[in-house]
C-alpha positions in Angstrom: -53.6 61.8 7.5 -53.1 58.3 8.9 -55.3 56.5 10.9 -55.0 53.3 13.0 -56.8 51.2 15.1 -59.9 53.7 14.5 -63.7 53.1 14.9 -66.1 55.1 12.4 -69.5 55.0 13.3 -72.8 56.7 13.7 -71.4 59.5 11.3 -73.1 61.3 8.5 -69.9 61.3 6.8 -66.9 59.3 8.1 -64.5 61.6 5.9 -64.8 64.0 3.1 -62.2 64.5 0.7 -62.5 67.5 -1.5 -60.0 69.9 -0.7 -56.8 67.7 -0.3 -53.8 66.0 -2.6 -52.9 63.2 -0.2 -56.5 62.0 1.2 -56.0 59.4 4.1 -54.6 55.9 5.4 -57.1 53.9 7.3 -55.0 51.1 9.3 -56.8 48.4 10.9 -60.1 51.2 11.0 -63.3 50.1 10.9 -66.6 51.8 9.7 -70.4 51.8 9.5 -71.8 53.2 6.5 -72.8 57.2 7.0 -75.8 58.4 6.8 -74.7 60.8 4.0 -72.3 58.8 1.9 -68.5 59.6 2.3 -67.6 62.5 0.3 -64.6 61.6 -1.9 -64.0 63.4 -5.1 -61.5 65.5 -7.7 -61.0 68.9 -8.1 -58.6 71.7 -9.7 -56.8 74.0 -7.1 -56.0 77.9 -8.2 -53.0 77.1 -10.1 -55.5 74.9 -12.6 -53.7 71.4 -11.2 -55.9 68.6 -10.7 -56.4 67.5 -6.8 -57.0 63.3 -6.3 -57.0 62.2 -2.9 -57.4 58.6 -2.2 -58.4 56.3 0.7 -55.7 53.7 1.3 -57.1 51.0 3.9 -54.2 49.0 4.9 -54.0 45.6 7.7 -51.2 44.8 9.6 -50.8 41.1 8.6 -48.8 38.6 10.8 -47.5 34.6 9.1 -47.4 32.0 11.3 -45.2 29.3 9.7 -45.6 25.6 10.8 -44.1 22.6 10.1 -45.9 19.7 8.4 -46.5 18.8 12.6 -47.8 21.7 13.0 -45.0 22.9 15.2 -43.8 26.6 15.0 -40.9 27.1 12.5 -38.1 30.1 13.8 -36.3 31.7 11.2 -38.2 30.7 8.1 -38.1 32.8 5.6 -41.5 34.6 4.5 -41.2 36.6 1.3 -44.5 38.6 0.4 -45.6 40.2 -3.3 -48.1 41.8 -4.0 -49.8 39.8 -7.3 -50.3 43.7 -8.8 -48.5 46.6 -9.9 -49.4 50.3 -8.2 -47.2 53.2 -7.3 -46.7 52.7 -3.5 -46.9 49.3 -2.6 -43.9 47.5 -2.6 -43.1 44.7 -4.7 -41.2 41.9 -3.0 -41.5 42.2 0.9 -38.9 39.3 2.6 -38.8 38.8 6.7 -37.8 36.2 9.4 -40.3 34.2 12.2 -39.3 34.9 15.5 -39.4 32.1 17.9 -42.7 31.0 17.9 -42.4 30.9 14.1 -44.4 34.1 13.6 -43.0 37.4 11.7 -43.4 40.4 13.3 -46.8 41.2 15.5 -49.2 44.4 14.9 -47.7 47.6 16.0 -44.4 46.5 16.5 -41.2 47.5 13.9 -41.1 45.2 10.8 -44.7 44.2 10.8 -46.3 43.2 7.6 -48.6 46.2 6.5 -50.7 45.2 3.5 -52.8 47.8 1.5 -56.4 46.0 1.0 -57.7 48.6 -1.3 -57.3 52.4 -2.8 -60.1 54.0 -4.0 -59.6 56.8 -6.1 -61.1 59.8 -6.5 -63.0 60.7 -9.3 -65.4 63.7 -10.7 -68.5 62.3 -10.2 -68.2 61.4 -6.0 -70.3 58.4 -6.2 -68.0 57.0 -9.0 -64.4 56.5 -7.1 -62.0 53.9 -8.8 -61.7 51.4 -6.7 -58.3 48.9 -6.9 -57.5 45.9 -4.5 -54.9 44.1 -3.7 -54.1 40.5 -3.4 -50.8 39.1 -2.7 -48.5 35.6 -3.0 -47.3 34.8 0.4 -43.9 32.0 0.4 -42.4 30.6 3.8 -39.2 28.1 3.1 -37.3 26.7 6.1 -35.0 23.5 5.8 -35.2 23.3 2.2 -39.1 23.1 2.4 -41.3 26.0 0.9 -45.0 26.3 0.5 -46.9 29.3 -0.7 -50.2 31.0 -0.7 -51.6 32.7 -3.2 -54.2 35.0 -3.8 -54.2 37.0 -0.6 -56.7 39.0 0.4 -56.4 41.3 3.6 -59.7 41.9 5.0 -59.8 41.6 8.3 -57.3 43.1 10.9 -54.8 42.2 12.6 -55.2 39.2 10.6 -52.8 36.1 11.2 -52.2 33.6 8.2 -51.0 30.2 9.0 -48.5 28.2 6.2 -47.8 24.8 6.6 -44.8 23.4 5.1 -44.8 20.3 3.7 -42.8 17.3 4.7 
């Protein structure tokens, strides 16, 4: 299942994941912490293959490039890479800023979807493997670039400003 824009809260469990492959994609959700604990954990269907769903929160990201004014920059160039490896997440991510030097806005085609974290599961529930994500994010217009490394995308709908230089 995917889920965006969602609100957990109040729950004894905001999801348990026990009997499925995939698990589920939490975009731009947000969550309390159950009174239970969230179920999450492995298991071996009838045909003796081992089941792993994962929880895969994900933030639609928008990059606001300015000029060393601080002036919108259209048409920069804003290439985004994710600074680890995992199956799923793509490697090298390049778009355009519209007009008011932004890439593409939450919800709309194009828009920069970042995966925050995956945790895993694993035999023991309270034990899930837990991997996050940080990216290097590059803007270069006029034959001016600046970058920003170590991205980390926590909050939703998040906007990241880049200045280039003069």
């Amino acid at each position: 299942a995917e889920l965006t824009d969602c609100v957990f809260q109040g729950n004894d469990r905001n999801w348990s994941l026990t009997y499925t492959v995939q698990g589920v994609v939490l975009v731009d959700c947000e969550w309390d912490a159950p009174r239970l604990g969230d179920l999450q954990q492995t298991w071996t269907n009838r045909a003796g293959k081992l089941q792993v769903p994962k929880v895969i929160v994900r933030r639609q990201t928008v990059v606001a490039v300015q000029d060393a004014a601080g002036r919108p920059v259209s048409g920069a160039e804003v290439v985004c890479q994710s600074e680890q490896e995992s199956d799923g997440l793509p490697p090298l991510r390049k778009m355009k800023t519209d007009a008011q030097g932004r890439t593409p806005a939450p919800g709309t085609p194009g828009v920069l979807l970042l995966t925050d974290y995956i945790r895993t599961a694993a035999a023991d529930p309270a034990s899930p493997a837990v991997s996050e994500y940080s990216y290097t994010l590059t803007a270069a217009a006029g034959g001016k670039t600046a970058r920003m490394e170590k991205y980390r995308p926590a909050q939703a709908a998040g906007v990241i400003s880049i200045q280039l230089p003069e």
